[in-house]
C-alpha positions in Angstrom: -10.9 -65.5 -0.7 -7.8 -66.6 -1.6 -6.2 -63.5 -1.7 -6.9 -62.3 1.6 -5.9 -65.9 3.1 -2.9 -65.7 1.5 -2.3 -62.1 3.1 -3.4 -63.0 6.3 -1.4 -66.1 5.8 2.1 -64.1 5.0 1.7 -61.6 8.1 1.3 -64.6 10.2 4.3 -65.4 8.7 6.1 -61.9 9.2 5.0 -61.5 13.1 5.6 -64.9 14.1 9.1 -64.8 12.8 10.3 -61.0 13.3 8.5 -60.9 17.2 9.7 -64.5 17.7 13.0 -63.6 16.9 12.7 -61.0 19.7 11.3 -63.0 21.9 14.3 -65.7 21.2 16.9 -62.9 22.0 18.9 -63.1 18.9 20.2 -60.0 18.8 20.1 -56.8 16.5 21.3 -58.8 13.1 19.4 -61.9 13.9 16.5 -59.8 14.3 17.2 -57.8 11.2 17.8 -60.9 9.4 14.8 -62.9 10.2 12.6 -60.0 9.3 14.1 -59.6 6.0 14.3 -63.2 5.1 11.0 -64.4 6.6 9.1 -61.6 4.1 11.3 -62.7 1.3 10.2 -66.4 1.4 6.6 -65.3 1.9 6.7 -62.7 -1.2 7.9 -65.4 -3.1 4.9 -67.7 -2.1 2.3 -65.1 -1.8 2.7 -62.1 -4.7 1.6 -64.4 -7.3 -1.4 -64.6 -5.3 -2.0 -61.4 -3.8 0.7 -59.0 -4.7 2.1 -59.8 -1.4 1.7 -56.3 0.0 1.8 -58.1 3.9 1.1 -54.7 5.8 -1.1 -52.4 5.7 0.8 -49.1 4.9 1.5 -50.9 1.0 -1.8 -51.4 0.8 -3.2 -47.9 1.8 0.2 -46.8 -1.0 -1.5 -49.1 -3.4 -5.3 -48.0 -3.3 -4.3 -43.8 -3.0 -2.6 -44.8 -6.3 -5.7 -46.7 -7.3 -4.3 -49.7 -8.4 -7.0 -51.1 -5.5 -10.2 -50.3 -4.8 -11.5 -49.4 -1.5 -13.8 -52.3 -0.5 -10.7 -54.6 -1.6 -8.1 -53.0 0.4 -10.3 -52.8 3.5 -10.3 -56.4 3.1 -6.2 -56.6 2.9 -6.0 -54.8 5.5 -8.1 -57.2 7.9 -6.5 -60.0 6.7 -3.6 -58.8 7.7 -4.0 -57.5 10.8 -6.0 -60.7 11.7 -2.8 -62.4 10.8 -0.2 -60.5 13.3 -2.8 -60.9 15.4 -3.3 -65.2 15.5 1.2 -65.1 15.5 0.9 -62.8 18.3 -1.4 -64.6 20.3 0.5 -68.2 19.3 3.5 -66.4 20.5 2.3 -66.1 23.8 1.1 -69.4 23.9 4.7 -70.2 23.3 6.8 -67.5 25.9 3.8 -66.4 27.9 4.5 -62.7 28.0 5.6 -61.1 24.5 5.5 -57.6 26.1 9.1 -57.2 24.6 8.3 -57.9 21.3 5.9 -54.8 21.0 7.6 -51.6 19.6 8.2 -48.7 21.4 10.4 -45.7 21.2 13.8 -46.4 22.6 15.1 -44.0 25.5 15.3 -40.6 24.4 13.4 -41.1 21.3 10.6 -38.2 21.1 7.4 -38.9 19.5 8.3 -36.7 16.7 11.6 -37.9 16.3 9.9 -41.9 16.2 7.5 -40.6 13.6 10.0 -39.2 11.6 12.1 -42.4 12.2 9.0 -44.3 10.7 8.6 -42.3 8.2 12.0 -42.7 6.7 12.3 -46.5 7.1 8.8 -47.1 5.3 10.0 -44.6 2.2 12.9 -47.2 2.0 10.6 -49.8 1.8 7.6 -49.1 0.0 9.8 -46.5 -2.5 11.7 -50.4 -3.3 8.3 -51.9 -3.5 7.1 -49.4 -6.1 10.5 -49.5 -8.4 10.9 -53.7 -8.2 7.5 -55.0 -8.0 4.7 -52.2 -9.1 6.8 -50.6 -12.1 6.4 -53.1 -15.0 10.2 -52.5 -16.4 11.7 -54.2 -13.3 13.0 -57.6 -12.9 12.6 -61.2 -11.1 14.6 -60.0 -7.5 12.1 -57.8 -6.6 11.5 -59.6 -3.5 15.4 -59.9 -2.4 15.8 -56.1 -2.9 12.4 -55.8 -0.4 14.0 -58.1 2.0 17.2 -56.6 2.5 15.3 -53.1 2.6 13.9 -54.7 5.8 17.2 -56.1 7.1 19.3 -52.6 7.0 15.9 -50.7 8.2 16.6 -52.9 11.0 19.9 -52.8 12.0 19.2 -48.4 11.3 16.0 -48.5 13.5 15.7 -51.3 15.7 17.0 -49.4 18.6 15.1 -46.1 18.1 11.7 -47.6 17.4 11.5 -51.1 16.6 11.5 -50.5 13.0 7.9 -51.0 12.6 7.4 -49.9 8.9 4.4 -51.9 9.0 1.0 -51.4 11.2 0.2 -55.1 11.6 3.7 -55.8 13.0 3.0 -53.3 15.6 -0.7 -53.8 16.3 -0.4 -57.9 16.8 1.7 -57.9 19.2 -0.1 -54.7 21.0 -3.1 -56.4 21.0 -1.9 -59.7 22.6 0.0 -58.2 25.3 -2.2 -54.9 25.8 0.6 -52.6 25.5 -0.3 -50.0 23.3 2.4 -47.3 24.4 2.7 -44.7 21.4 1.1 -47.1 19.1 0.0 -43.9 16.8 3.6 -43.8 15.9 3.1 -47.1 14.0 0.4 -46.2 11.7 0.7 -42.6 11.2 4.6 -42.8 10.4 4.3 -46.1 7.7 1.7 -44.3 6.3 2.9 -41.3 5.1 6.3 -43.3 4.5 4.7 -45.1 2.0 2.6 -42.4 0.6 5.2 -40.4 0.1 7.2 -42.9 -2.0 4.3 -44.7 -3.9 3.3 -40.6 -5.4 7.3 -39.7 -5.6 7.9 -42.9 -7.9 4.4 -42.6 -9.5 5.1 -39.4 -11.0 9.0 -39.2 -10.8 9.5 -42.3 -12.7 6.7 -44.2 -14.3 5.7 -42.8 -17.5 2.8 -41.0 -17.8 2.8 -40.8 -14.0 1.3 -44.4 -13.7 1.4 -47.9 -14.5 
């Protein structure tokens, strides 16, 4: 059990910080900043544990590469979303109304266009996963290089679709305020993000197309 507590643990962690810092109307760097540093401190606590994937899109990367199996990562995945979930619903036991915190396309952002948005901020982020923490011949700042990944996907996307990259950030929040406006968006575009990038650096760049 530990594992999954210390996932759902971590996304507390990532949704109470990254939608709290919404809700606390620190602007588009202190938003992108308290994204990126909240998941650094909790891969550094948690990856010893669990890998710290802390969203649902690396874990769905890491079982299609079958470095999971599938009972295990249905289990990652609930842990997770149960942990956006408990900060969302704290967070509105703290503000009352976390409505803003929810992403949502930004005016004049199509649905394709916030898909393809998605898309592209999760290959950043799960294609830095895969070459820091997954391939064996990296190093110890693996989870500096996935927190800053999170900081300029932020300060890229905030503004066209909340720079999601991850479902659990989305579907917290959704579920404690009921907004669920495009909320597709949010697991269909991380997910083929990070798909892409986990087979890309699987078989560009690991040996023997896995490790």
């Amino acid at each position: 059990m530990s594992k999954y507590l210390a996932e759902a643990i971590a996304t507390f962690a990532l949704i109470f910080v990254g939608a709290g810092s919404v809700m606390a109307g620190t602007g588009l760097l202190g938003i992108s900043f308290a994204h990126g540093l909240v998941l650094v401190v909790m891969i550094y606590a948690t990856a010893h544990i669990s890998g710290a994937h802390i969203n649902p899109a690396v874990t769905i990367s890491m079982w299609a590469t079958k470095r999971m199996q599938p009972a295990q990562a249905a289990k990652y995945i609930v842990s997770q979303l149960a942990g956006a979930s408990v900060a969302a619903f704290a967070l509105t036991g703290i503000y009352g109304n976390i409505a803003p915190s929810v992403n949502n396309l930004g005016p004049g952002v199509s649905l394709g266009t916030g898909l393809l948005v998605e898309i592209i901020l999760t290959f950043f982020l799960v294609f830095a996963i895969f070459a820091t923490a997954v391939d064996k011949k990296s190093n110890e700042h693996a989870a500096l290089a996935i927190g800053f990944v999170l900081i300029f996907d932020h300060i890229i996307g905030l503004a066209l679709t909340g720079a999601s990259m991850n479902p659990a950030r989305t579907f917290g929040p959704a579920l404690a305020s009921g907004m669920w406006m495009n909320h597709l968006v949010y697991w269909i575009g991380p997910v083929i993000g990070a798909l892409i990038a986990a087979f890309l650096y699987q078989k560009a760049f690991m040996k023997g197309g896995r490790k």
